[in-house]
C-alpha positions as CSV (number, residue, x, y, z in Angstrom):
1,X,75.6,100.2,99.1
2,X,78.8,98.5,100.3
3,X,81.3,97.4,98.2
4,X,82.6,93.7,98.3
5,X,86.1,93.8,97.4
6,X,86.3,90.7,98.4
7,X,84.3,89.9,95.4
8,X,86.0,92.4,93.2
9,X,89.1,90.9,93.6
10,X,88.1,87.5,92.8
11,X,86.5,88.9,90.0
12,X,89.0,90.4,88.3
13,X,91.4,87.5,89.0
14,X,88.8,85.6,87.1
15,X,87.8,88.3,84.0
16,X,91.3,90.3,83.3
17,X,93.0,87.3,82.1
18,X,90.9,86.7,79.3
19,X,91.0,90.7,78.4
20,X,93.6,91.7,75.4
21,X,96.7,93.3,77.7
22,X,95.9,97.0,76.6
23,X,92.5,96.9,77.8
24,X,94.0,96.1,81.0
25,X,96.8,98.8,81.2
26,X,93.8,101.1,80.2
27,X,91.0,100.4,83.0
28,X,94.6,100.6,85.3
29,X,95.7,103.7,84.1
30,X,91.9,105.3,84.5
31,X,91.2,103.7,88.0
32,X,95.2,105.3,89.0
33,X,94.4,108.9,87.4
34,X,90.8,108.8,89.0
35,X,92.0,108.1,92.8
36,X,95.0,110.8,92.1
37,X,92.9,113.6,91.1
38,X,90.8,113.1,94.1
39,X,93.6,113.7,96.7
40,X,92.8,112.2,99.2
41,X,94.9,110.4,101.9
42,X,97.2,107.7,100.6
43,X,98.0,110.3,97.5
44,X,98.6,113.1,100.4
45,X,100.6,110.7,102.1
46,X,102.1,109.5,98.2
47,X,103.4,112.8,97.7
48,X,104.8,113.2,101.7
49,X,107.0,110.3,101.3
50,X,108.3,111.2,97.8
51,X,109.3,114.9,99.3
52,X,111.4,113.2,101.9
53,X,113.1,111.0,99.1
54,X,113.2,113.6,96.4
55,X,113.5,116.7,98.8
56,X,115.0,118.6,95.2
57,X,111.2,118.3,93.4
58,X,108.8,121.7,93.4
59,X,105.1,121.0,94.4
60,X,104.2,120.5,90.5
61,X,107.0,118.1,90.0
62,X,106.1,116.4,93.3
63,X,102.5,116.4,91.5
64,X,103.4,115.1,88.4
65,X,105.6,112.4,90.5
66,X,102.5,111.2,92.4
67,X,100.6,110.5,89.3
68,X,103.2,108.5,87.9
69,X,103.3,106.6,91.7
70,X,99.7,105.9,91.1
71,X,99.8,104.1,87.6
72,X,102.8,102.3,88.6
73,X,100.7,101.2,91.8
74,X,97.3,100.1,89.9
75,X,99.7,98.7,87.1
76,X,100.8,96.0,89.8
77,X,97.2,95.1,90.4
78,X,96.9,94.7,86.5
79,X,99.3,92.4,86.3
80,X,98.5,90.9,89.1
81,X,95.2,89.9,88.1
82,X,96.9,88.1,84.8
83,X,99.9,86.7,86.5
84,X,98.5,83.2,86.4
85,X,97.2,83.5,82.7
86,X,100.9,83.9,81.2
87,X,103.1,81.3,80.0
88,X,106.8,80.8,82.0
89,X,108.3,82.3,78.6
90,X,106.3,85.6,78.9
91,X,106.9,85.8,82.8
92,X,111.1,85.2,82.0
93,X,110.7,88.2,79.3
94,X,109.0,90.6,81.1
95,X,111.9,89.9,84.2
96,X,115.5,91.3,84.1
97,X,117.9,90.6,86.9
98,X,120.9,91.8,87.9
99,X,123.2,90.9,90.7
100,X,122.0,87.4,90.5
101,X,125.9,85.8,90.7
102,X,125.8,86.6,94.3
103,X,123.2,85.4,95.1
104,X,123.7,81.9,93.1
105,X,126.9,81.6,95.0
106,X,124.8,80.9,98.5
107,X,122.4,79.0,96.6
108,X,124.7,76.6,94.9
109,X,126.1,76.2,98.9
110,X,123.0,75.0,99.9
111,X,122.3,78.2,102.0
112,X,119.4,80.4,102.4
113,X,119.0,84.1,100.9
114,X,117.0,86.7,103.2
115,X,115.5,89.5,100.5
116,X,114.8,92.9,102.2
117,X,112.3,94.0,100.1
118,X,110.2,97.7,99.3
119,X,106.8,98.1,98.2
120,X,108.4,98.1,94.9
121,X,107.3,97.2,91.5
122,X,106.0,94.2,91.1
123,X,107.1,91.6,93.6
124,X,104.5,88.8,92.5
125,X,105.9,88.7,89.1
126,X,109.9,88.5,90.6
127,X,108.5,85.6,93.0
128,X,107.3,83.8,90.1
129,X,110.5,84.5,87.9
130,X,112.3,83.2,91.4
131,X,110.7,79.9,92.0
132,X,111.9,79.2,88.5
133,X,115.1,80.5,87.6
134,X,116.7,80.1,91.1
135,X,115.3,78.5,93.9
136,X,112.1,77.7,96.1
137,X,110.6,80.9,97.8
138,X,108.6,81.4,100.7
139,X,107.6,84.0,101.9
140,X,105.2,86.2,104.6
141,X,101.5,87.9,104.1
142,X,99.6,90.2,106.7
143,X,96.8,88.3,107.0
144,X,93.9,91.0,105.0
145,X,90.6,91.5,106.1
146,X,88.0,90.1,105.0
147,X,88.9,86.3,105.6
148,X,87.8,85.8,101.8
149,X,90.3,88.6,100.4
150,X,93.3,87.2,102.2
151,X,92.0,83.0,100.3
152,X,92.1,84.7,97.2
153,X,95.6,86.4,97.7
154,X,96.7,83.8,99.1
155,X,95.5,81.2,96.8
156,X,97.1,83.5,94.1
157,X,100.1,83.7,95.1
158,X,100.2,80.0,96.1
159,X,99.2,79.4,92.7
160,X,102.5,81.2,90.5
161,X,105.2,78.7,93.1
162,X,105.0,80.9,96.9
163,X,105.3,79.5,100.2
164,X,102.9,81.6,101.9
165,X,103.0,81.8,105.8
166,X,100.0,84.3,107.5
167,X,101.4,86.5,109.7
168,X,99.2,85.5,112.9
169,X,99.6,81.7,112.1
170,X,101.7,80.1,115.0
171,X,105.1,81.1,115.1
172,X,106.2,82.7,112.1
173,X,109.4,83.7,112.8
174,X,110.0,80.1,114.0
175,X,108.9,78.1,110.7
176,X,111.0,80.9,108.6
177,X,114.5,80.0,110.6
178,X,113.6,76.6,110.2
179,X,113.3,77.4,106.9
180,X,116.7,79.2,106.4
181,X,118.3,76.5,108.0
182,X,117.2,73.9,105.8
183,X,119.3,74.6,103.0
184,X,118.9,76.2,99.6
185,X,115.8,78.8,99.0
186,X,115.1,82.4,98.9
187,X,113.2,84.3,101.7
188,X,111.5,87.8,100.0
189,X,110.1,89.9,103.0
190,X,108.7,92.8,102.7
191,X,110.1,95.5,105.1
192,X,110.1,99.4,104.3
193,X,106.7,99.9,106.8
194,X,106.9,98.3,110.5
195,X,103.5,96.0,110.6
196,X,104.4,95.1,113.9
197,X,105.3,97.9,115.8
198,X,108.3,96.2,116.9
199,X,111.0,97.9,114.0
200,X,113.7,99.6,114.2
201,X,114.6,103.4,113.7
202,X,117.1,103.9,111.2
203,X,118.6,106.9,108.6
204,X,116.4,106.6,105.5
205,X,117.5,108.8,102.8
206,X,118.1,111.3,105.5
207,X,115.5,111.4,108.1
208,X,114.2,108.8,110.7
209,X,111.9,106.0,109.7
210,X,110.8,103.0,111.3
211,X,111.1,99.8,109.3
212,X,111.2,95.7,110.4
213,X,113.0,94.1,111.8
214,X,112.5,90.9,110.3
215,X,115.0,90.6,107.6
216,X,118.1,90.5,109.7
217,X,116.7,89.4,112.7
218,X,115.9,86.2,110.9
219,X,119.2,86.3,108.6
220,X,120.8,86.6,112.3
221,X,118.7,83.7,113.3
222,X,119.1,81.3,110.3
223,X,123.1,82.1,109.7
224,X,121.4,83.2,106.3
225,X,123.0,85.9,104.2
226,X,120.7,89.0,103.4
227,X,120.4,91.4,100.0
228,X,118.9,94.1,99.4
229,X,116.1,93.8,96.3
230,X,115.0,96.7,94.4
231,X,112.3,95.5,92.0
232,X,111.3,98.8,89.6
233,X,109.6,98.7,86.4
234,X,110.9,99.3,82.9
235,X,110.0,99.9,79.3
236,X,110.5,97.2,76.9
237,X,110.9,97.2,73.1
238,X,111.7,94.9,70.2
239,X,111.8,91.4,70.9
240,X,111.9,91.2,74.5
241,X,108.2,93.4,74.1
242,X,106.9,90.7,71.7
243,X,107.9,88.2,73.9
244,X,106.5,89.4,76.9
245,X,103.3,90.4,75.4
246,X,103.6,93.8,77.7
247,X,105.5,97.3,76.8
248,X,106.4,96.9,80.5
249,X,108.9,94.7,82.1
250,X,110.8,95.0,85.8
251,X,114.5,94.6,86.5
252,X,115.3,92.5,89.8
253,X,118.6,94.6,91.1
254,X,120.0,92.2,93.8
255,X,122.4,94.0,95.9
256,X,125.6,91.9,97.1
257,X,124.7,89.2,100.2
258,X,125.9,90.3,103.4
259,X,126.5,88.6,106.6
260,X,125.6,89.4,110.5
261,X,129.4,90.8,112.1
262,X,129.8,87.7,114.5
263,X,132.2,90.1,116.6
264,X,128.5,92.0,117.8
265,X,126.1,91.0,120.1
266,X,123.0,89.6,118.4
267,X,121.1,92.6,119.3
268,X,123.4,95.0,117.4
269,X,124.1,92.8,114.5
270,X,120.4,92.5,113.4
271,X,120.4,96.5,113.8
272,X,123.6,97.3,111.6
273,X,122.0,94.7,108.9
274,X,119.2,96.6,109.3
275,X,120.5,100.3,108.7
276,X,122.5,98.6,106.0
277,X,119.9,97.0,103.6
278,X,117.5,100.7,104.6
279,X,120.5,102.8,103.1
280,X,120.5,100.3,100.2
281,X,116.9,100.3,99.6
282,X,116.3,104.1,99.9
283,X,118.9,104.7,97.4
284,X,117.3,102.5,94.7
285,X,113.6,104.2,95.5
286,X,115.4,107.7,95.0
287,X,116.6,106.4,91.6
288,X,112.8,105.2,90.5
289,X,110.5,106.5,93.5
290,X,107.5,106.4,91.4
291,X,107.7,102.3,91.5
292,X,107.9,103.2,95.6
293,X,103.9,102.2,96.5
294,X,104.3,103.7,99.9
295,X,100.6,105.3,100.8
296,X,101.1,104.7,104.4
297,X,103.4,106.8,107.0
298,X,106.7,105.5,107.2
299,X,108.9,108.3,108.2
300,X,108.9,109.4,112.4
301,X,107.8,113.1,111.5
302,X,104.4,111.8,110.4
303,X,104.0,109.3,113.3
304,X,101.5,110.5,115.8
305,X,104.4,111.9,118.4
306,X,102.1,110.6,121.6
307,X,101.3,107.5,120.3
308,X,105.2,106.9,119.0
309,X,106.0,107.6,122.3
310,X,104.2,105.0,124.1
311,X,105.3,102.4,121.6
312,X,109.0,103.4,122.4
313,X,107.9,103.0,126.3
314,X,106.6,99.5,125.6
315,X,109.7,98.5,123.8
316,X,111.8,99.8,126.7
317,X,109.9,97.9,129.4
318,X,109.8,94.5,127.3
């Protein structure tokens, strides 16, 4: 019997929100400890990525690591799938945010703000925080398979205040410079795992990875400044707990807006942005690399090396 997860999803958006919170966090926390003790390859590949950025951890630590990776990852989907069930007052307590003076400065200038984002935390719940506290966001989505399963993501993220553009969908990269251009907004893109196969190699937290190049090639683009957003999770207690309904919050950590160098050729700007915000980003993950929901191969040591090597071939002949 096949699964629809289609249908799963859409169920769940439609159940969990009418569930008391702890029920939630519990079916979460069983469903992350059930596909960890299975091993199989998106833990395997869990635990490779957190080696590279916690090389100081011994197998059991690494172990114990990797479990913790996996309830932070199903605890996204948790909340995910009750996003659009809480109040504005419950999504502003269970958000704390941190470097948001630098980014209000370009705002209040009527500028655009690129986000180079990790699979970190939870980025649906910052988005919504976003769209109210500081601006209009739009962002990108890989376009999922089935058709049905990207509607319901889409229509959910739609749903909490996103500009959602389908990666496939006319010129995307187009519609997001016109977008930077036209004034005040935030553009969140997701970036620590090349979708395209057109990334860059840089130094992340010590050995090669390739990530996109999307971030600064569009800040570039746009004349858009570009930060560096580490979204991790955090206990809460007291009053802010009450108020968000949730023992678990996230802290926004916006890193200071930078600028393309307008003394380097285009090329080489959107690559020093691009090694910039990566040494930025891996240093946040290596501070909470259990809310890093990396499963897939980033790093160039577990590419396939002849398959890597035809993709460098292709980028040289373009």
């Amino acid at each position: 019997m096949r699964l629809d997860v289609a249908r799963l999803y859409a169920f769940a958006w439609r159940v969990a929100g009418r569930l008391p919170g702890a029920v939630v966090r519990g079916l979460c926390a069983a469903a992350a400890d059930a596909s960890w003790a299975t091993r199989r390859g998106g833990v395997r590949q869990l635990e490779a990525n957190y080696a590279r950025m916690r090389p100081e951890l011994d197998p059991r630590e690494l172990r114990r690591l990797s479990r913790a990776g996996m309830r932070s990852y199903m605890r996204y989907f948790g909340e995910a799938f009750t996003l659009t069930s809480l109040t504005p007052e419950r999504v502003d307590a269970r958000v704390r945010a941190s470097g948001v003076d630098g980014i209000r400065r370009y705002l209040d200038d009527d500028r655009a703000v690129v986000l180079a984002l990790g699979h970190l935390g939870n980025w649906d719940l910052a988005g919504a925080w976003a769209t109210r506290n500081l601006g209009p966001v739009t962002t990108v989505a890989e376009r999922l398979k089935p058709e049905q399963l990207f509607q319901e993501f889409l229509a959910f993220r739609e749903s909490i205040g996103l500009r959602i553009l389908a990666l496939g969908d006319g010129d995307v990269f187009r519609e997001l410079v016109r977008t930077g251009r036209a004034g005040a907004g935030l553009i969140p893109l997701l970036a620590d795992r090349d979708l395209t196969a057109k990334g860059i190699e840089v130094d992340f937290a010590g050995h090669r990875a390739r990530v996109a190049a999307g971030p600064a090639a569009l800040a570039v683009a746009a004349k858009a400044a570009l930060s560096t957003t580490v979204i991790t999770y955090e206990r809460l207690h007291g009053a802010r707990r009450r108020a968000a309904g949730s023992p678990w919050g996230i802290h926004i950590a916006f890193g200071e807006p930078q600028v393309p160098d307008p003394e380097l050729a285009r090329a080489d700007q959107v690559r020093a942005l691009t090694q910039a915000w990566a040494h930025e980003l891996a240093a946040g993950i290596r501070q909470r690399p259990e809310d890093w929901h990396m499963l897939q191969k980033v790093f160039i040591e577990d590419l396939d090396p002849q398959r890597y090597a035809e993709t460098l071939a292709q980028e040289a002949s373009a």
